[in-house]
CHARMM internal coordinates of N, CA and C (Angstrom, degrees):
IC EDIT
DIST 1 N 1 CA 1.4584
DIST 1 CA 1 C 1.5225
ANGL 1 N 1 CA 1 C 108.98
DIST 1 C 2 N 1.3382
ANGL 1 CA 1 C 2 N 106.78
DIHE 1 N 1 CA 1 C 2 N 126.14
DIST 2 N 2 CA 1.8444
ANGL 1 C 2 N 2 CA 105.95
DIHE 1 CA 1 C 2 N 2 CA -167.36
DIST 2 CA 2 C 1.8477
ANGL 2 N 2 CA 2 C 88.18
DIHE 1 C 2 N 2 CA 2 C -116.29
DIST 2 C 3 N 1.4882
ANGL 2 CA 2 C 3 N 117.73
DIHE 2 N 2 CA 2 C 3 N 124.07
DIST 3 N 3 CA 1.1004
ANGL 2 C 3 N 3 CA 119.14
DIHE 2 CA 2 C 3 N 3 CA 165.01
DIST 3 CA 3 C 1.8437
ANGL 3 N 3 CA 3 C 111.46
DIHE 2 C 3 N 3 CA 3 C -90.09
DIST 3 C 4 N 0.9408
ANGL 3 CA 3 C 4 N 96.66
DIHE 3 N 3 CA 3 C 4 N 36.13
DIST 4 N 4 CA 1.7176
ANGL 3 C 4 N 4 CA 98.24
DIHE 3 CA 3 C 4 N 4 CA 173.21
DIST 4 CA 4 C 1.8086
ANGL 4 N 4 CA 4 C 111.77
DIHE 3 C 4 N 4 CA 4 C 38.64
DIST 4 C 5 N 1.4649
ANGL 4 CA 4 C 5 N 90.04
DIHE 4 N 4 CA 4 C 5 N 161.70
DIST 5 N 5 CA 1.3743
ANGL 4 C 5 N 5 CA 75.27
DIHE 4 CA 4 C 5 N 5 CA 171.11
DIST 5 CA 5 C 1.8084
ANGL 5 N 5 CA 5 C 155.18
DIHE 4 C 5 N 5 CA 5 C -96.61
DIST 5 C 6 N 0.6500
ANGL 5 CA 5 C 6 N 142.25
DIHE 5 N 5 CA 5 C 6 N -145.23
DIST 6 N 6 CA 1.6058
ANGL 5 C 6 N 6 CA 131.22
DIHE 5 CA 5 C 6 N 6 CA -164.09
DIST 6 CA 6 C 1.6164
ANGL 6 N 6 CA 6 C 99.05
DIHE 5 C 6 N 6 CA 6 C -88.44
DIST 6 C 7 N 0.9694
ANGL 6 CA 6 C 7 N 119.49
DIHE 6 N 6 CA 6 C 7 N 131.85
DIST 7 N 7 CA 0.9508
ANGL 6 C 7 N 7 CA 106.02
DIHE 6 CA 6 C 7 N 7 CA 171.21
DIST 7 CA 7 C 1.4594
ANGL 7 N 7 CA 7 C 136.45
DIHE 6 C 7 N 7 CA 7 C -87.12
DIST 7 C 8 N 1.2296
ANGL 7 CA 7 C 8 N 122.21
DIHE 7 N 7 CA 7 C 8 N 161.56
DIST 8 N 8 CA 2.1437
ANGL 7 C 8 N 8 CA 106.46
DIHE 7 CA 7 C 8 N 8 CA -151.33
DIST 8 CA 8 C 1.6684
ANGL 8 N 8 CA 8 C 99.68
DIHE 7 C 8 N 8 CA 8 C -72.00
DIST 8 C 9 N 1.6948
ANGL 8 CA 8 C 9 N 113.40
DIHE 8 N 8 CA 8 C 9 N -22.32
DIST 9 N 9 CA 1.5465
ANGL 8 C 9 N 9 CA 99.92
DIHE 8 CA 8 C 9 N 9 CA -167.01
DIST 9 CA 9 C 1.4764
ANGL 9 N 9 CA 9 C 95.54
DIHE 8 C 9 N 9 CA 9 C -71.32
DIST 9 C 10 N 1.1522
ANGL 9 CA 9 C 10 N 152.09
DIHE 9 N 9 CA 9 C 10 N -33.60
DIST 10 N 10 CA 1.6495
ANGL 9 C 10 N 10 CA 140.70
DIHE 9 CA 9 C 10 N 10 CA -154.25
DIST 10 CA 10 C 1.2679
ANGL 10 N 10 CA 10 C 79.39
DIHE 9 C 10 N 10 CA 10 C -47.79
DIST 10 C 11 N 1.7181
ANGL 10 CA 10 C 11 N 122.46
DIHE 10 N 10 CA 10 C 11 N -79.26
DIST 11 N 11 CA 1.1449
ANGL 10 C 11 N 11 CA 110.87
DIHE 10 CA 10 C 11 N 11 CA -124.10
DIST 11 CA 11 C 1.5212
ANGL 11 N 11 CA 11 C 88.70
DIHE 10 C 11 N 11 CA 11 C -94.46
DIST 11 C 12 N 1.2128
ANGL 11 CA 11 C 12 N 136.17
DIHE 11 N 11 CA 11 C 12 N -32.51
DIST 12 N 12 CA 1.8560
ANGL 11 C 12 N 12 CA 109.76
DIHE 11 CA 11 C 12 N 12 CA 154.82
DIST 12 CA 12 C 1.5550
ANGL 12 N 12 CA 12 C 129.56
DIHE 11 C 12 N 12 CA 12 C -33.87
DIST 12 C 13 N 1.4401
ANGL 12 CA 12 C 13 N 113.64
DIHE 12 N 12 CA 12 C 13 N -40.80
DIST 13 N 13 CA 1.8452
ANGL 12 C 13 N 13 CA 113.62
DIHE 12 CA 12 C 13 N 13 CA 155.29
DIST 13 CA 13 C 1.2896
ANGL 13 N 13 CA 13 C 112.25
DIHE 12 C 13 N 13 CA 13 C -51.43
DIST 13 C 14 N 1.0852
ANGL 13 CA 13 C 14 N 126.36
DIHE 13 N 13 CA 13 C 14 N -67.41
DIST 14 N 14 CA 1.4043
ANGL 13 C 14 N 14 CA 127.09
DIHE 13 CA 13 C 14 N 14 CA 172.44
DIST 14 CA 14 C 1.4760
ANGL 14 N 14 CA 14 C 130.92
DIHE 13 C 14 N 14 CA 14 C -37.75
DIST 14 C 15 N 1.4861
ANGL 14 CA 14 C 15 N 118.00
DIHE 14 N 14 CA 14 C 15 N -50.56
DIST 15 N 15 CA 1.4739
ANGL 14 C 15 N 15 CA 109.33
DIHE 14 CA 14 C 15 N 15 CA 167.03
DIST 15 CA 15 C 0.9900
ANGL 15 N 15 CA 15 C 114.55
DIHE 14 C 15 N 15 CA 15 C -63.14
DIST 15 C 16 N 1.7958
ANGL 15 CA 15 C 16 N 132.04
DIHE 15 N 15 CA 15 C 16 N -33.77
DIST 16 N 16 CA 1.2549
ANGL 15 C 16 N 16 CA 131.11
DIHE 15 CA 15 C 16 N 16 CA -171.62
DIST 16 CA 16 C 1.8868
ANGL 16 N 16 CA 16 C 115.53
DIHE 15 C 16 N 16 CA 16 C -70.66
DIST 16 C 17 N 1.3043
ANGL 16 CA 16 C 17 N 94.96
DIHE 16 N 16 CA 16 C 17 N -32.77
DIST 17 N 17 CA 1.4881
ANGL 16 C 17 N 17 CA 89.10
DIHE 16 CA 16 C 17 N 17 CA 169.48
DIST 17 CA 17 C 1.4993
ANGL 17 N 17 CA 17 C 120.42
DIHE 16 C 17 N 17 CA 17 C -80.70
DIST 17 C 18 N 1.2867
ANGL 17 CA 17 C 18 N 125.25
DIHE 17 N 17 CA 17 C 18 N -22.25
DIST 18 N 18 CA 1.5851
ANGL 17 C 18 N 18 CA 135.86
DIHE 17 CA 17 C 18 N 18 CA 169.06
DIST 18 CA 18 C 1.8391
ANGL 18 N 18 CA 18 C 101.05
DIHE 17 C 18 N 18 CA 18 C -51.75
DIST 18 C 19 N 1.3880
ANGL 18 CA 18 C 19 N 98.25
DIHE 18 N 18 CA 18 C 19 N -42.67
DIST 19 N 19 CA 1.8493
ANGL 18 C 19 N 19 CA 85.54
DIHE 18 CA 18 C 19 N 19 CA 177.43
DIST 19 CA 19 C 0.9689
ANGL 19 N 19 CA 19 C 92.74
DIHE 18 C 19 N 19 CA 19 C -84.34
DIST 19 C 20 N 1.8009
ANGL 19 CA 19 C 20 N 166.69
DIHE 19 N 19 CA 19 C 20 N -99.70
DIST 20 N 20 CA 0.9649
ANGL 19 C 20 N 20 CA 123.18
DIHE 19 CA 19 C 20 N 20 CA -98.78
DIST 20 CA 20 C 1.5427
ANGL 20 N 20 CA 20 C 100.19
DIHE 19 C 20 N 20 CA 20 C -112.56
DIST 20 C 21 N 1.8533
ANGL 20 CA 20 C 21 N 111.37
DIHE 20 N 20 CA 20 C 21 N 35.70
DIST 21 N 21 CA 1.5091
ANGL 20 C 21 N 21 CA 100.52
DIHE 20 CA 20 C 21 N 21 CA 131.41
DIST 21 CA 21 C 1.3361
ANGL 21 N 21 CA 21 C 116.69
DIHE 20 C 21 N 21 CA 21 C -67.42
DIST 21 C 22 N 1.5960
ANGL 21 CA 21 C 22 N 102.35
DIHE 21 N 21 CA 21 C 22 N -49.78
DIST 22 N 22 CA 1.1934
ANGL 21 C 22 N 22 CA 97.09
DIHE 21 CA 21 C 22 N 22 CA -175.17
DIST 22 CA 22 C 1.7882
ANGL 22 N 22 CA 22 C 149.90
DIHE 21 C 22 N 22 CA 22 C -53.88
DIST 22 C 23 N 1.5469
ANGL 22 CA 22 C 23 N 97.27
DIHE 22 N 22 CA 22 C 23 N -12.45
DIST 23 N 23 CA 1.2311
ANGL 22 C 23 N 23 CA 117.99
DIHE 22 CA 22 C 23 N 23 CA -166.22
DIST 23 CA 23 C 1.3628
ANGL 23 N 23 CA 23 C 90.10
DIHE 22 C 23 N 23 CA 23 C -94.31
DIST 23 C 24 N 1.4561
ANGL 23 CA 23 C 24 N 122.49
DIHE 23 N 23 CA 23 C 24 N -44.25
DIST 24 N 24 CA 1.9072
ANGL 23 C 24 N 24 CA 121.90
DIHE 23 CA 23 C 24 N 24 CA 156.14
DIST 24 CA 24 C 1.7141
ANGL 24 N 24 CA 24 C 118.91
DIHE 23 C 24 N 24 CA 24 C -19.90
DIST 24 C 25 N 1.0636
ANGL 24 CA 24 C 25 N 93.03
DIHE 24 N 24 CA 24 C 25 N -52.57
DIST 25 N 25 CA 1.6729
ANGL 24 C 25 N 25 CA 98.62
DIHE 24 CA 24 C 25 N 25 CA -171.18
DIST 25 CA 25 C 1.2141
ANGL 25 N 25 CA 25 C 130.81
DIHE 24 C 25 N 25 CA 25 C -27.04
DIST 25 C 26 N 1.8665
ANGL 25 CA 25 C 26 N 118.23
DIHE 25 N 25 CA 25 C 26 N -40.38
DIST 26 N 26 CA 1.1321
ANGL 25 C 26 N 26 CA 127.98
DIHE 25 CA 25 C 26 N 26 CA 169.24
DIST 26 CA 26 C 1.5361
ANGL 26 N 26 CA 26 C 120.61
DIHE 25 C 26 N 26 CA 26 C -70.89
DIST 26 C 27 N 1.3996
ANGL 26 CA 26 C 27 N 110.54
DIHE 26 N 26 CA 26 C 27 N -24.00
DIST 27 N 27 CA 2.0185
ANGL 26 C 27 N 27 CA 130.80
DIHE 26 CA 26 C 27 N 27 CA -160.24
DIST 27 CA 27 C 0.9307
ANGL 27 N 27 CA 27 C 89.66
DIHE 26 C 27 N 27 CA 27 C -86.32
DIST 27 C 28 N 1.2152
ANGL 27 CA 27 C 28 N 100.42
DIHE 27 N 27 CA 27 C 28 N -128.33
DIST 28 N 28 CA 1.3312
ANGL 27 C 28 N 28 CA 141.65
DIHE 27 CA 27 C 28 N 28 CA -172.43
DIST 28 CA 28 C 1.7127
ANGL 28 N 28 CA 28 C 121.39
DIHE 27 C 28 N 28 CA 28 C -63.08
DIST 28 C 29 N 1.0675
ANGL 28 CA 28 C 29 N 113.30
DIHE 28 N 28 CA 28 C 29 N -37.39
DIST 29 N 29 CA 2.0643
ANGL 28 C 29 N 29 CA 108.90
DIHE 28 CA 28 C 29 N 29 CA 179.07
DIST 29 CA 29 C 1.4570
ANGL 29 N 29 CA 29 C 95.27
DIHE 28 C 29 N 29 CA 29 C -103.72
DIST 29 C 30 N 1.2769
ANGL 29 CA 29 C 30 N 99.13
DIHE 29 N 29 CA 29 C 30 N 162.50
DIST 30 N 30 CA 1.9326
ANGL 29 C 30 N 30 CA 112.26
DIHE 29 CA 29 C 30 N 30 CA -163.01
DIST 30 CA 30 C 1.8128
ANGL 30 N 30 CA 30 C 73.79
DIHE 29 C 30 N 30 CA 30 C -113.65
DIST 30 C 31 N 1.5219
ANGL 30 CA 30 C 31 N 96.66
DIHE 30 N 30 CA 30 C 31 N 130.02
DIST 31 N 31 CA 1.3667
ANGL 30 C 31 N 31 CA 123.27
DIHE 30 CA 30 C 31 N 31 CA -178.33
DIST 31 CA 31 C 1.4587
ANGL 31 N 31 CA 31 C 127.16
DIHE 30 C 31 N 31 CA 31 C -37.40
DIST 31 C 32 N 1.2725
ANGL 31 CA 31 C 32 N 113.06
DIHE 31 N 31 CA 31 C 32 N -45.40
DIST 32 N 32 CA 1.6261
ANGL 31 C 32 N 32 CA 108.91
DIHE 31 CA 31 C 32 N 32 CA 169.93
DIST 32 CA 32 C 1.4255
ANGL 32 N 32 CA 32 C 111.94
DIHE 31 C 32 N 32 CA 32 C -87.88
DIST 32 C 33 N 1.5572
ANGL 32 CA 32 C 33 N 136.93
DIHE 32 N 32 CA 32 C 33 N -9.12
DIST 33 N 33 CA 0.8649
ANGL 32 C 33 N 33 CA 102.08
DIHE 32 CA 32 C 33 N 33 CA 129.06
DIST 33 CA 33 C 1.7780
ANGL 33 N 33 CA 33 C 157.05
DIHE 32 C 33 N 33 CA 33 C -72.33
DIST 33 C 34 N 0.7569
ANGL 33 CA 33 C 34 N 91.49
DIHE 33 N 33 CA 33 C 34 N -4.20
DIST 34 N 34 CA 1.7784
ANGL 33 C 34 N 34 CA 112.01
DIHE 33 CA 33 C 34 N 34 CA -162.10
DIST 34 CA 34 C 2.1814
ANGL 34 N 34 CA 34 C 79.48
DIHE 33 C 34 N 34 CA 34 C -96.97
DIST 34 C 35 N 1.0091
ANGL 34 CA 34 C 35 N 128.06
DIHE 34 N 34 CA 34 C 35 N -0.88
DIST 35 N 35 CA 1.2932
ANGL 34 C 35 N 35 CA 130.81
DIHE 34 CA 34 C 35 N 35 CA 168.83
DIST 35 CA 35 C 0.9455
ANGL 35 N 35 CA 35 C 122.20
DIHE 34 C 35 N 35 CA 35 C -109.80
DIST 35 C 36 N 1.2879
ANGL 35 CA 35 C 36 N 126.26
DIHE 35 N 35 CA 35 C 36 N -22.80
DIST 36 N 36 CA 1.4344
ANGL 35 C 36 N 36 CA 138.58
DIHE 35 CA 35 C 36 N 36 CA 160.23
DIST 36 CA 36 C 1.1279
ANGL 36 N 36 CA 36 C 123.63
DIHE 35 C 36 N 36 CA 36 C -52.66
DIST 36 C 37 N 1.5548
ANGL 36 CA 36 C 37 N 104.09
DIHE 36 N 36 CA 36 C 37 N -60.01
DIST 37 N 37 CA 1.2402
ANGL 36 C 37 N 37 CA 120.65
DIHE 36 CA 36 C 37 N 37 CA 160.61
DIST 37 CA 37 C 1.4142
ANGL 37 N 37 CA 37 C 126.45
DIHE 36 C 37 N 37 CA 37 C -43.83
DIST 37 C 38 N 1.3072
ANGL 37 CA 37 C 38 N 117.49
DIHE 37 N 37 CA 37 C 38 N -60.78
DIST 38 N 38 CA 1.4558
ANGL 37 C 38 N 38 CA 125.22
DIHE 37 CA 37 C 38 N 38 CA 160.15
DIST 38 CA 38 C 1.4313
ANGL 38 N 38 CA 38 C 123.38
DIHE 37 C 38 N 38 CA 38 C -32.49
DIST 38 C 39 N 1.3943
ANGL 38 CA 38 C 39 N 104.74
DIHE 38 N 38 CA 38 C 39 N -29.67
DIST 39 N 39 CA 1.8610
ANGL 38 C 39 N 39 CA 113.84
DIHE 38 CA 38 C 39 N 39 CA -170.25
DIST 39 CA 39 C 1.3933
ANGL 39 N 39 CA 39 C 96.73
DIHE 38 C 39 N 39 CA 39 C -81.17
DIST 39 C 40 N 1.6062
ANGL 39 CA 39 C 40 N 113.48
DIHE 39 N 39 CA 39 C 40 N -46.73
DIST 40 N 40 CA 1.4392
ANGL 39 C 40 N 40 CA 116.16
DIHE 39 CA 39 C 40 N 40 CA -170.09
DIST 40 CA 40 C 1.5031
ANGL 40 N 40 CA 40 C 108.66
DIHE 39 C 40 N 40 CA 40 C -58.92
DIST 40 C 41 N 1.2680
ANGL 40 CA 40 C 41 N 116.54
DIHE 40 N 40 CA 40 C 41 N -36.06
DIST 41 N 41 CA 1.3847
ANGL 40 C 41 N 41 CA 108.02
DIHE 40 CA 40 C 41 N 41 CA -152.77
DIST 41 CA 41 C 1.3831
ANGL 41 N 41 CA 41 C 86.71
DIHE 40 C 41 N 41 CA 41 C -91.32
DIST 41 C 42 N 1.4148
ANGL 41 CA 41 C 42 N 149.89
DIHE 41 N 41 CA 41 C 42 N -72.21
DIST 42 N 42 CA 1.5294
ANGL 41 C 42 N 42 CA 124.17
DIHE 41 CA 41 C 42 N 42 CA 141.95
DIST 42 CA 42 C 1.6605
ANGL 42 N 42 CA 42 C 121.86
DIHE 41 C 42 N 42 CA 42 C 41.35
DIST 42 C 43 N 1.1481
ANGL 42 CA 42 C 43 N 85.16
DIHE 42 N 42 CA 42 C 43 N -75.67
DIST 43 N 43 CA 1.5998
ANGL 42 C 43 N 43 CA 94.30
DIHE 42 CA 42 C 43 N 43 CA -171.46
DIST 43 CA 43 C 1.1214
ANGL 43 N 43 CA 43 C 113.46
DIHE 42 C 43 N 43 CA 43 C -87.77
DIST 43 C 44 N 1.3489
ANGL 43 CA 43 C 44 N 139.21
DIHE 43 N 43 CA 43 C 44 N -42.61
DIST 44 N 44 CA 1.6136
ANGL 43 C 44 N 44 CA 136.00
DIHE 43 CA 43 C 44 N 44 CA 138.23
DIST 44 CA 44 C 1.2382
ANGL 44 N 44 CA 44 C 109.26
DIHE 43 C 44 N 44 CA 44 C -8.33
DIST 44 C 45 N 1.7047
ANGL 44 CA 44 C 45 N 121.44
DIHE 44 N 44 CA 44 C 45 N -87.67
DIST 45 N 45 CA 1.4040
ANGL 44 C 45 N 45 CA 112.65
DIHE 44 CA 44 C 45 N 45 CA -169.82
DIST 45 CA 45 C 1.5310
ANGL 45 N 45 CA 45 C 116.31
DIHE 44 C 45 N 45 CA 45 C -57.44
DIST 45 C 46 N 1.6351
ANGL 45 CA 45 C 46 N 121.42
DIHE 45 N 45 CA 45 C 46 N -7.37
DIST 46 N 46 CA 1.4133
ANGL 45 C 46 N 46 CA 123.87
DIHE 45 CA 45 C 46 N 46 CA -178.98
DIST 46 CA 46 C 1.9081
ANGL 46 N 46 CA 46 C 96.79
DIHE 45 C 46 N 46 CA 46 C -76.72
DIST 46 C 47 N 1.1528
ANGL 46 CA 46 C 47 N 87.70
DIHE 46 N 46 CA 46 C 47 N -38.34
DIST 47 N 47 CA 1.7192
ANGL 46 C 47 N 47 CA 79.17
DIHE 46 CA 46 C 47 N 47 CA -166.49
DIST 47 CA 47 C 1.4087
ANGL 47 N 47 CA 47 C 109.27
DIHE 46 C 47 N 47 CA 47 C -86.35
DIST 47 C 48 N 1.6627
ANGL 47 CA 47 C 48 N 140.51
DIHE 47 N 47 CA 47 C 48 N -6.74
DIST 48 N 48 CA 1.0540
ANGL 47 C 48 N 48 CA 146.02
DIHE 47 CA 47 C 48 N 48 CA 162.50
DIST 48 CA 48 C 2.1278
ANGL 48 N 48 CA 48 C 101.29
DIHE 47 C 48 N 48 CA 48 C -64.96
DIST 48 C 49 N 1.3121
ANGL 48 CA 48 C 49 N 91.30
DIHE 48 N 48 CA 48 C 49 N -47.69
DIST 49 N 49 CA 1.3846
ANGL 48 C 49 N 49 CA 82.99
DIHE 48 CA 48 C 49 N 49 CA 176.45
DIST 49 CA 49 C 1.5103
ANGL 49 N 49 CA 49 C 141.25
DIHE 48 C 49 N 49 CA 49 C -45.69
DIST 49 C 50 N 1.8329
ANGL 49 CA 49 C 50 N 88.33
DIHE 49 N 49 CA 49 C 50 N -41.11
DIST 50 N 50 CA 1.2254
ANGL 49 C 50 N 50 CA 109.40
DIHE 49 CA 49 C 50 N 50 CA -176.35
DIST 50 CA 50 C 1.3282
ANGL 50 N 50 CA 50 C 113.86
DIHE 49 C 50 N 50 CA 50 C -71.60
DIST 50 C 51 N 1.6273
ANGL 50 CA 50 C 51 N 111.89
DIHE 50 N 50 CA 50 C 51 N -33.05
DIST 51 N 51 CA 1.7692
ANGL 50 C 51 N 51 CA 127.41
DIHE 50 CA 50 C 51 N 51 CA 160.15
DIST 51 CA 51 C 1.1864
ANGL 51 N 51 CA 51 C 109.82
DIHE 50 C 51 N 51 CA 51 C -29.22
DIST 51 C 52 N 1.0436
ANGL 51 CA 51 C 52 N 108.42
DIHE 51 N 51 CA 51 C 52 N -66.16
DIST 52 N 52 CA 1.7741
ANGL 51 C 52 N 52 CA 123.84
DIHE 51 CA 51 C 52 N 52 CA -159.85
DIST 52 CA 52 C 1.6097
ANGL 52 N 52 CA 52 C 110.71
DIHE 51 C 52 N 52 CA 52 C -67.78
DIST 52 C 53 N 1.6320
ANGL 52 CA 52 C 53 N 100.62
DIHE 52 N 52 CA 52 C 53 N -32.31
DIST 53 N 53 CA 1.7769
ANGL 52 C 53 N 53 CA 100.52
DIHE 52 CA 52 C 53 N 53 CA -171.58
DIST 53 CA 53 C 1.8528
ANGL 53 N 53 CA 53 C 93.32
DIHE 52 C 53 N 53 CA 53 C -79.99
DIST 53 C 54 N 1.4822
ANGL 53 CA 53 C 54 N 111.31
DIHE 53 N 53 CA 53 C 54 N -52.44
DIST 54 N 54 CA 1.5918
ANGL 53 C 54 N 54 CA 107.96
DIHE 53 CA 53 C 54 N 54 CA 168.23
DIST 54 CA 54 C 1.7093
ANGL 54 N 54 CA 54 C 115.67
DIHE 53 C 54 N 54 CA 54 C -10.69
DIST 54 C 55 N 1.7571
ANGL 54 CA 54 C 55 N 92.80
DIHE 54 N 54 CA 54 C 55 N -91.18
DIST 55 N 55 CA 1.2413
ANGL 54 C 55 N 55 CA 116.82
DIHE 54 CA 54 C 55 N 55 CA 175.10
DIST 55 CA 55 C 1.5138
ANGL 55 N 55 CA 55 C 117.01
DIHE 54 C 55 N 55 CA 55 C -22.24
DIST 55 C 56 N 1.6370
ANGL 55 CA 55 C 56 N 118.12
DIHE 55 N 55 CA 55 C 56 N -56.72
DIST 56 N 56 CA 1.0856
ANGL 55 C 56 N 56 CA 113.27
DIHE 55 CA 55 C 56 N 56 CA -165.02
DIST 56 CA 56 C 1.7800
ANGL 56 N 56 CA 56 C 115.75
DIHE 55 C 56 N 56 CA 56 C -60.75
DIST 56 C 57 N 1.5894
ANGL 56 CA 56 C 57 N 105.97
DIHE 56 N 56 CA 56 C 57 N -46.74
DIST 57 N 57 CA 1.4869
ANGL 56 C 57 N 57 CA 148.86
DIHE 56 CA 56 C 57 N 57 CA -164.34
DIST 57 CA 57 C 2.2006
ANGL 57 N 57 CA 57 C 89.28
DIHE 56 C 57 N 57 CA 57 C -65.63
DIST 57 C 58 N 1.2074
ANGL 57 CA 57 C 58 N 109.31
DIHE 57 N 57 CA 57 C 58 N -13.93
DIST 58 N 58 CA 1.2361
ANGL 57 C 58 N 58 CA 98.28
DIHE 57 CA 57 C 58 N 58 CA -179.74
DIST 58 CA 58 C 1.5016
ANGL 58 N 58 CA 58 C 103.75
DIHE 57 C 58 N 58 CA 58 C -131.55
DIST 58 C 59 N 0.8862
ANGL 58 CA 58 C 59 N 117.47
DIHE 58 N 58 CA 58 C 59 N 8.35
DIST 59 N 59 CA 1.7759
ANGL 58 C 59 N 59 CA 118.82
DIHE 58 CA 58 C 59 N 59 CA 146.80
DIST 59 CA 59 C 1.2815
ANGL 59 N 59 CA 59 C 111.96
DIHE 58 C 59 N 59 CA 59 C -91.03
DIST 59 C 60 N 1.3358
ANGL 59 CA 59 C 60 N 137.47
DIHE 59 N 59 CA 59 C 60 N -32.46
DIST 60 N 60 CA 1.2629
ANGL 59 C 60 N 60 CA 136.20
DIHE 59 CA 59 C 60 N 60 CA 162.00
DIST 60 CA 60 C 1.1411
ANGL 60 N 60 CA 60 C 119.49
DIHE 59 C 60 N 60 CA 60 C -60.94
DIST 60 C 61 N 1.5187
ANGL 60 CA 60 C 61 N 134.80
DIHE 60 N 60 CA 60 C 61 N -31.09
DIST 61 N 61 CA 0.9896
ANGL 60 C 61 N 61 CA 125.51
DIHE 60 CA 60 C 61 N 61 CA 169.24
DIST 61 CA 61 C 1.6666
ANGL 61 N 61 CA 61 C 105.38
DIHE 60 C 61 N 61 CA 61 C -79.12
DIST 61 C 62 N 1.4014
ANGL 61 CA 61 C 62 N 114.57
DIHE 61 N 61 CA 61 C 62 N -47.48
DIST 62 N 62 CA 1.8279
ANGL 61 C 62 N 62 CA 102.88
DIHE 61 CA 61 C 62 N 62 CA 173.04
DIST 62 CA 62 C 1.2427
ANGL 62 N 62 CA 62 C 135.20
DIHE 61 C 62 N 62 CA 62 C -42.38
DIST 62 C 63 N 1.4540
ANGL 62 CA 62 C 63 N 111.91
DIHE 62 N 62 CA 62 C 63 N -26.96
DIST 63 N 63 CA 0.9635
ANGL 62 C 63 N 63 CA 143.48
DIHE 62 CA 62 C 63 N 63 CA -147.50
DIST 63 CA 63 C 1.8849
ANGL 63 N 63 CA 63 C 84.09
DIHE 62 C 63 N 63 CA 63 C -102.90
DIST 63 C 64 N 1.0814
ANGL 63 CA 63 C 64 N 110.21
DIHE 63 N 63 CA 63 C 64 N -63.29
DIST 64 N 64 CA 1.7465
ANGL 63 C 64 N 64 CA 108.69
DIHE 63 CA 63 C 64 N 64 CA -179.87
DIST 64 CA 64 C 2.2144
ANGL 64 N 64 CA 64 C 107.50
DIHE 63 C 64 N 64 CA 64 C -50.18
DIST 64 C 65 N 1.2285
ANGL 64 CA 64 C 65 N 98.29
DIHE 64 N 64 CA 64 C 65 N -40.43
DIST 65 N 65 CA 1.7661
ANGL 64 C 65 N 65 CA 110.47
DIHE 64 CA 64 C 65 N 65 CA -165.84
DIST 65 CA 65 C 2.1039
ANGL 65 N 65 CA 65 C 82.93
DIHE 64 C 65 N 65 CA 65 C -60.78
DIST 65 C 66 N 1.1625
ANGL 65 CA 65 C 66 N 108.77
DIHE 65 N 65 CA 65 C 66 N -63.85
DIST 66 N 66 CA 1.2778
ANGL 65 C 66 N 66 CA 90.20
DIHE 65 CA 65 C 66 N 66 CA -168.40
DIST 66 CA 66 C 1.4336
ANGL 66 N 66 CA 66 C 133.55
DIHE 65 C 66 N 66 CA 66 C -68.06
DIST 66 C 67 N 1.8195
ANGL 66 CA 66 C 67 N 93.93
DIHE 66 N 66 CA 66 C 67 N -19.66
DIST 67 N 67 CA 2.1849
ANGL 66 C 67 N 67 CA 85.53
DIHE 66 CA 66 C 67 N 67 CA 164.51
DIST 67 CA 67 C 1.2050
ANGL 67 N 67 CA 67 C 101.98
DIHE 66 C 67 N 67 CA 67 C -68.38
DIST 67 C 68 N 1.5505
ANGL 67 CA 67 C 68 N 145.79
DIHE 67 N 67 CA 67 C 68 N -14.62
DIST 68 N 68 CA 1.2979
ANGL 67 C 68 N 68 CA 129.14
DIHE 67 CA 67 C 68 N 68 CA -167.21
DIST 68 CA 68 C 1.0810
ANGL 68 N 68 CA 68 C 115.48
DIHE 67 C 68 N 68 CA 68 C -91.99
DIST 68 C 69 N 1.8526
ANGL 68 CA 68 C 69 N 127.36
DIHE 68 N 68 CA 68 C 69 N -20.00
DIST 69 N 69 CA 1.0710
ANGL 68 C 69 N 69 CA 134.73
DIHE 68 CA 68 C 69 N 69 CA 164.21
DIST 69 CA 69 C 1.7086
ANGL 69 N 69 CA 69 C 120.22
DIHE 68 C 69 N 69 CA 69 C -58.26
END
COOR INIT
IC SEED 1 N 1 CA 1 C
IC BUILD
């Protein structure tokens, strides 16, 4: 079962909301939070990344098992 891959808007939603936490900072969210937040989502798109390099790294290897078959 291949869940394809990520698609580019997640993590384009994601940076886009990282700025306008950030642009929050002065308004409305009290700064370390509105940075917190920023860290999290950060690391979200870090670990989507890491999804995608996974994912790939194990179709290549599936992908090797069956030319050998």
């Amino acid at each position: 079962m291949s869940t394809g891959p990520i698609p580019p808007r997640f993590t384009e939603e994601l940076e886009e909301l990282k700025w306008r936490l950030a642009s929050l900072q002065g308004n409305d969210l009290p700064s370390a939070q509105a940075s917190a937040i920023g860290a999290e989502i950060s690391a979200i798109r870090l670990h989507l990344k890491r999804l995608a390099l996974e994912r790939r790294e194990l179709e290549d290897r599936l992908g090797g098992l069956d030319a050998g078959s």
